[in-house]
C-alpha positions as CSV (number, residue, x, y, z in Angstrom):
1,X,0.0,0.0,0.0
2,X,1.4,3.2,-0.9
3,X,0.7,6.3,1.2
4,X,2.8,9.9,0.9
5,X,2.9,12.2,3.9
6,X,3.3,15.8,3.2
7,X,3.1,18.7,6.2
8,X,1.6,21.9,5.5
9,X,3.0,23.9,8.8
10,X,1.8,21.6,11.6
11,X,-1.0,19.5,9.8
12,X,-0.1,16.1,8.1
13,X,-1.7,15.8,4.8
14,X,-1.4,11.7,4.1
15,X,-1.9,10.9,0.4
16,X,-3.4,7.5,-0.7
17,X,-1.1,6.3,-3.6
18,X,-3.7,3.5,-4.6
19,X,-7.1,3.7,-7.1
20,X,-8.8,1.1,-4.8
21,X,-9.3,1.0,-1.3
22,X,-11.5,-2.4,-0.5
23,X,-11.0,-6.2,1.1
24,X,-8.2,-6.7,-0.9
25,X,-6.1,-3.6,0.7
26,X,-7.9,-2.9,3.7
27,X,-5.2,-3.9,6.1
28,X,-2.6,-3.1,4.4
29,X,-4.0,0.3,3.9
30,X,-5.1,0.9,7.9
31,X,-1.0,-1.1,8.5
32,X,0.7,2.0,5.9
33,X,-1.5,4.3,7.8
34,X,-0.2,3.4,11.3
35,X,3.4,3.5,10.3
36,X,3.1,7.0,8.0
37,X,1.0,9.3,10.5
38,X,3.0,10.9,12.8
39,X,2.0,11.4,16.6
40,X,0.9,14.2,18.3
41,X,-0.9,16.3,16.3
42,X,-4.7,17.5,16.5
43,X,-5.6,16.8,13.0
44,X,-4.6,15.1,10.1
45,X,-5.7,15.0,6.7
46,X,-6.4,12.3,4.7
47,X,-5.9,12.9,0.7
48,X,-8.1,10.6,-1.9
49,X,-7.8,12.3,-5.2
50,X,-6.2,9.2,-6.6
51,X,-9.1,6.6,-5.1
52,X,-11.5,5.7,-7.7
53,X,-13.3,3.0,-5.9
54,X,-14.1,2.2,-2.2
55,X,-16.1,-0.7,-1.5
56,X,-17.8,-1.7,2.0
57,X,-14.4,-3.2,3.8
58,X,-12.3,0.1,2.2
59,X,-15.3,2.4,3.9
60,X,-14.6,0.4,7.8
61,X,-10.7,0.9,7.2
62,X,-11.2,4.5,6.9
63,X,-13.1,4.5,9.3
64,X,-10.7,2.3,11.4
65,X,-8.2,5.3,10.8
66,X,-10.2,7.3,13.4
67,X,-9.2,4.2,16.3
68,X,-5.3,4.4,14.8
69,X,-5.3,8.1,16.2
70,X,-5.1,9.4,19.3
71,X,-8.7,10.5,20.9
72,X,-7.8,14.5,20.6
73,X,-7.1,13.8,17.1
74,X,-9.0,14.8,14.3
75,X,-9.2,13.0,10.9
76,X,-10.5,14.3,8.3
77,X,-10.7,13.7,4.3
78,X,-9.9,15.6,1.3
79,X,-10.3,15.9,-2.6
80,X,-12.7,12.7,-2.8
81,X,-14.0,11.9,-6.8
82,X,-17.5,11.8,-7.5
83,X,-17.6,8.2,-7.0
84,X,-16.3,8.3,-3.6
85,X,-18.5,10.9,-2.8
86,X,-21.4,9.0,-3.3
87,X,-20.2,6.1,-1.1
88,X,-19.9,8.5,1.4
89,X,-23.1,10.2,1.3
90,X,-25.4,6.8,0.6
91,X,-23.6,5.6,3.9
92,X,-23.9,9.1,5.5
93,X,-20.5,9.0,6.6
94,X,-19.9,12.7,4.6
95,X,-22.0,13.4,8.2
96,X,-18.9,11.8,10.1
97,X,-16.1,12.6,8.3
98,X,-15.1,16.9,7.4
99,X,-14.6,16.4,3.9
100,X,-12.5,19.5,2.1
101,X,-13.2,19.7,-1.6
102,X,-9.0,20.9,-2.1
103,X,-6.3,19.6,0.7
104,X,-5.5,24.0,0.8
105,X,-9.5,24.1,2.0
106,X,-8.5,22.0,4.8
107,X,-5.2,23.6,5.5
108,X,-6.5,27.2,5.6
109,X,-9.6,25.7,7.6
110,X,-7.7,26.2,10.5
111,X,-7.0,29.3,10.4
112,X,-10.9,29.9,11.1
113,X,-10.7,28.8,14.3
């Protein structure tokens, strides 16, 4: 599984290097996550404009991400295709999940508050 971390100031920005997330990938995807996110920080942003597909087993691991974190930290996703989108919203997890339509929405997000 290939995931890219990227800082912008103080706020990870993990990139999913993959078109798929689903049973085939799912622990190896929540495994990459565990060992790319670093510690310590109150959010970190998770980067899907490469993902084309998420099935039901790719939607848990995402969510799964949430448990990998520590409880004060906040994940949340980014630059989802239209496809993903809609995974999202059937399963009303775009009510879980802050979704940013650009990684820079996200970044200057925080500056808000």
């Amino acid at each position: 599984m290939n995931l890219s971390l990227e800082e912008y100031g103080d706020i990870p920005i993990i990139t999913v290097g993959t078109k798929r997330v689903d049973a085939a990938c799912a622990i190896q995807f929540k495994d990459a996550f565990q060992k790319t996110v670093p510690k310590g920080r109150d959010r970190v942003i998770l980067d899907l404009d490469g993902v084309e597909f998420v099935d039901s087993s790719g939607l848990g691991a995402i969510v799964g991400l949430m448990k990998i974190l520590a409880p004060e930290t906040k994940l949340e996703l980014s630059t989802m295709g239209e496809t993903v989108k809609k995974v999202f919203a059937l399963t009303r997890m775009d009510q879980v999940f802050t979704i940013h339509e650009r990684i820079m929405d996200g970044v200057r997000s925080t500056k808000l508050q």
